[in-house]
VOGU-3710 file (C-alpha; in Angstrom, 3 decimals, decimal comma):
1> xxxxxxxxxx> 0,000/0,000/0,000  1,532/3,420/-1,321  1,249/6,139/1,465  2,909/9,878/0,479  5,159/10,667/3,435  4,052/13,559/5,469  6,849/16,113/5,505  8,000/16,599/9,431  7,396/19,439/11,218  10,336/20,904/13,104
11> xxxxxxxxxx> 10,786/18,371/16,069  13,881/19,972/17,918  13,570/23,175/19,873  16,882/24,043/17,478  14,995/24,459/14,657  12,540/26,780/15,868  13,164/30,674/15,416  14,708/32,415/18,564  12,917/35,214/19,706  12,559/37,076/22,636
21> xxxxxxxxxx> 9,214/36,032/25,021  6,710/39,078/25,287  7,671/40,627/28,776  4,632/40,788/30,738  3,650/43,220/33,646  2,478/40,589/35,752  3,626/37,010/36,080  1,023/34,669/36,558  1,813/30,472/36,727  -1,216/29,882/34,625
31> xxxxxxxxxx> -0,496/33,254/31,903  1,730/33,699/29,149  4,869/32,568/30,511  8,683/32,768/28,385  8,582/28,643/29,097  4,723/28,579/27,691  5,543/30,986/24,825  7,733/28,988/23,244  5,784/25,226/23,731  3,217/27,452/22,070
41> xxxxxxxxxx> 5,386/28,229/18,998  6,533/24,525/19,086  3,015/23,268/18,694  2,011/26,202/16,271  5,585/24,722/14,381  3,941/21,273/14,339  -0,001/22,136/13,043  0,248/25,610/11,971  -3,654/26,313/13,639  -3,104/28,692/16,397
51> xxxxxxxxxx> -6,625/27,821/18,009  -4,588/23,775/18,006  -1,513/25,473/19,639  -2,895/27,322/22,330  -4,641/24,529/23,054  -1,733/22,398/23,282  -0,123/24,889/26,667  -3,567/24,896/27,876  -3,933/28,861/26,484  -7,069/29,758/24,239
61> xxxxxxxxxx> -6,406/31,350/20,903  -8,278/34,693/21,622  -5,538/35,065/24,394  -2,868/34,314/22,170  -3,896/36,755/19,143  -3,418/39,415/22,511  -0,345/38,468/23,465  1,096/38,602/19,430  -0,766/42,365/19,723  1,067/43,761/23,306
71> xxxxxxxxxx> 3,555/46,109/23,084  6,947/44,378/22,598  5,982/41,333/21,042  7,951/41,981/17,551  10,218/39,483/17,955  7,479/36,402/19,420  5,191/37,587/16,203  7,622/37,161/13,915  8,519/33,917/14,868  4,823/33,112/15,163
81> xxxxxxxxxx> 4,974/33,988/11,374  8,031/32,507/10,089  6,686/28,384/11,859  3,239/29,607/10,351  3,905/29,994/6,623  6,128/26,919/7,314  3,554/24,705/8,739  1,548/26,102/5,022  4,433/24,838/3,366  4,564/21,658/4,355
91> xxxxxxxxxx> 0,571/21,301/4,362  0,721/22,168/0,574  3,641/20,537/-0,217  1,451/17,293/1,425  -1,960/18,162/-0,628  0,058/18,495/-3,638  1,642/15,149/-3,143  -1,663/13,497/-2,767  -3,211/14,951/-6,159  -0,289/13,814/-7,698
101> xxxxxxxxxx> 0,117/10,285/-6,731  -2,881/10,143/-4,876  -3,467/7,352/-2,505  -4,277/3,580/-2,114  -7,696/2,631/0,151  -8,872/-0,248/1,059  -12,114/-1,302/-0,637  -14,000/-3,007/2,362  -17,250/-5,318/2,154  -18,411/-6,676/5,095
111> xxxxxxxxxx> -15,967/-5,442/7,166  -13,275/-7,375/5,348  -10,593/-6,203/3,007  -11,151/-7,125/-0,391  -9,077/-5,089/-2,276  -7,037/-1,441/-2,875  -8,419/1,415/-4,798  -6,193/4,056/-6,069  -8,028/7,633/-5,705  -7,004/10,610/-6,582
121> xxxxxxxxxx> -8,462/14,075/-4,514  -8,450/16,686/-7,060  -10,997/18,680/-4,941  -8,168/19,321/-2,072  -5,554/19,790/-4,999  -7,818/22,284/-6,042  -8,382/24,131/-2,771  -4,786/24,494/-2,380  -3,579/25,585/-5,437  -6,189/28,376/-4,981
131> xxxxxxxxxx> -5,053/29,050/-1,711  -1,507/29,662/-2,785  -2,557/31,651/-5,717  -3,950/33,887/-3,038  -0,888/34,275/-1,626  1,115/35,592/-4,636  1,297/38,941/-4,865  -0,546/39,942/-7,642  -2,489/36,795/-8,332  -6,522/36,392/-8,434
141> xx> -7,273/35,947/-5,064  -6,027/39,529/-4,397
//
């Protein structure tokens, strides 16, 4: 059975951007600590879906779209950008790999396996070659 391989995320702590935690006026063990800010950029490194990520340190992702808005948080937004239009990356990169070779299924009747089917999913192929066209500067989703 022919599965595409996923491209990995960044697994390492070394591959992720440094950046300077927001500094916070208050420091609170359940806020927006330096330790929790960057577990959140891991996990938003890994899936890319901030909602997913804040999740992940136990933060929710209207509290996290603050925190990228206080005053001094340059440096933690661009790193939240930089793992973000990585995570795309490697989430087209993976939909375009599927509509290409597509991918084997089992056909199933009566609960057994009776054979593969080869499908290819032009509709997600589709989706994202629109959304990167919206991306490009100048193309028709702009």
């Amino acid at each position: 059975m022919h599965e595409s391989p996923n491209p990995a995320p960044p697994e390492a702590e070394d591959e992720l951007p440094a950046f300077t935690p927001v500094p916070m006026t208050r420091s609170r063990r359940d806020g927006w600590t330096p330790a929790r800010q960057r577990a959140f950029i891991a996990a938003l490194a890994d899936s890319g879906v901030v909602a997913g990520a804040a999740r992940a340190v136990g933060m929710g992702a209207t509290s996290a779209y603050n925190l990228r808005r206080r005053p001094g948080a340059e440096s933690f937004a661009a790193a939240w950008d930089l793992v973000q239009d990585d995570a795309r990356e490697r989430a087209f990169a993976y939909v375009l790999d599927q509509a290409l070779r597509g991918a084997v299924w089992p056909r199933l009747y009566r609960g057994r396996v009776v054979g593969l089917v080869h499908r290819f999913d032009t509709r997600a192929a589709m989706a994202a070659l629109r959304a990167a066209d919206a991306r490009v500067p100048g193309g028709r989703g702009r």
